[in-house]
C-alpha positions in Angstrom: -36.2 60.2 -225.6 -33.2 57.9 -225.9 -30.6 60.6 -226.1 -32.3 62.1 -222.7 -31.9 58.5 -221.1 -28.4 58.5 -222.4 -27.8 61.9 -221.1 -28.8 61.1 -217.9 -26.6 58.4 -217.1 -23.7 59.9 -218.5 -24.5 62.4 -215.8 -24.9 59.7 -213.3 -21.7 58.4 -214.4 -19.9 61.9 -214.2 -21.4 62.4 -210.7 -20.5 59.3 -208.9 -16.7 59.5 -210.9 -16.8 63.6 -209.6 -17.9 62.1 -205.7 -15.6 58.6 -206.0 -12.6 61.4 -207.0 -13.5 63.9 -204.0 -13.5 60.9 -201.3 -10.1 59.8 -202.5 -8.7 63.4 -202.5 -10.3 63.6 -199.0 -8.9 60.5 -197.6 -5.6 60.8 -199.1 -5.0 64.7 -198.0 -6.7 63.9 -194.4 -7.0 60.0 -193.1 -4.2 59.1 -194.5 -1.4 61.8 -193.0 -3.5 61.3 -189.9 -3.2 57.8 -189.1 1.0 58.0 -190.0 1.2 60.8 -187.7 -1.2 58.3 -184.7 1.4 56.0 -186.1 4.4 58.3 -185.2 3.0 59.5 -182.1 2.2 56.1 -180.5 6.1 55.1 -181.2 7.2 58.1 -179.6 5.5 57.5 -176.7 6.2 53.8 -176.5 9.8 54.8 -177.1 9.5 57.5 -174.1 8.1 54.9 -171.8 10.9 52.7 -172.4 13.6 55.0 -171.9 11.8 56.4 -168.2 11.7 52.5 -167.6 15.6 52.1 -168.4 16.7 54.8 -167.0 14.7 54.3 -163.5 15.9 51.2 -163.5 19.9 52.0 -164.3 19.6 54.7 -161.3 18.0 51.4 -159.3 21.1 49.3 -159.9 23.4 51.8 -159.5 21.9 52.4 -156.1 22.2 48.8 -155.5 25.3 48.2 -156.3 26.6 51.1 -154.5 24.9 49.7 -151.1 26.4 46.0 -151.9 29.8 47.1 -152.5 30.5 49.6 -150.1 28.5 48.8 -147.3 31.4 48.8 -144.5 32.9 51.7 -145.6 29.0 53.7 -146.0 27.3 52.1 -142.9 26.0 53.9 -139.5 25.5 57.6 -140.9 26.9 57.3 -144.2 23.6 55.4 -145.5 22.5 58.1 -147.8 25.6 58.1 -150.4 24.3 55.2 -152.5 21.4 57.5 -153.1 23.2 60.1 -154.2 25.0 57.8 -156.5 21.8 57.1 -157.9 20.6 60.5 -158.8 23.8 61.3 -160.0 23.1 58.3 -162.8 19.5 59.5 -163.1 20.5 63.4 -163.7 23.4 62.1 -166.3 20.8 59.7 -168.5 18.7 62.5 -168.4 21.5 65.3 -169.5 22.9 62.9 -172.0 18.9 62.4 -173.2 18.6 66.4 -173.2 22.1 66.5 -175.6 20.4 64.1 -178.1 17.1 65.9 -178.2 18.4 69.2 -179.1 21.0 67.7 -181.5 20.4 69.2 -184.9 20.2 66.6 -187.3 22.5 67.6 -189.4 
């Protein structure tokens, strides 16, 4: 009877170390690669939202300034150059973003 018992919970002991082992494989093959890509994913898209914000606001202040500083020379129907001072900026942050996504890293 007491090699049975003994039997037993070295089974029980086998079974929980076999399940313990499969829940750490699990979590380290799955969870764990998961949450650093969440992690990487959630800067990216902070970082994204940071550069739209930057940018929108460079092509804002260029506008600006354009409209402060040359405002006799630009008034009546000239109005509309600052603007295209502004998307000018805009399209040449987004080129010079476009060069530095496509640049192969090494």
């Amino acid at each position: 009877m007491a090699a049975t018992k003994r039997e037993d919970e070295s089974v029980r002991e086998v079974g929980s170390d076999l399940l313990r082992l499969v829940v750490a494989y699990a979590r380290q093959e799955t969870v764990d690669p998961l949450r650093d890509l969440l992690r990487f994913v959630v800067w990216g898209l902070a970082g994204a939202v940071m550069t739209c914000v930057g940018g929108f606001l460079l092509s804002l202040a260029s506008v600006r300034a354009l409209q402060t500083e040359l405002a006799g020379p630009l008034g009546g129907n000239l109005t509309w150059v600052p603007y295209c001072g502004g998307i000018a900026v805009a399209l040449a942050f987004a080129g010079f973003s476009v060069t530095r996504i496509l640049k192969d890293p090494k």
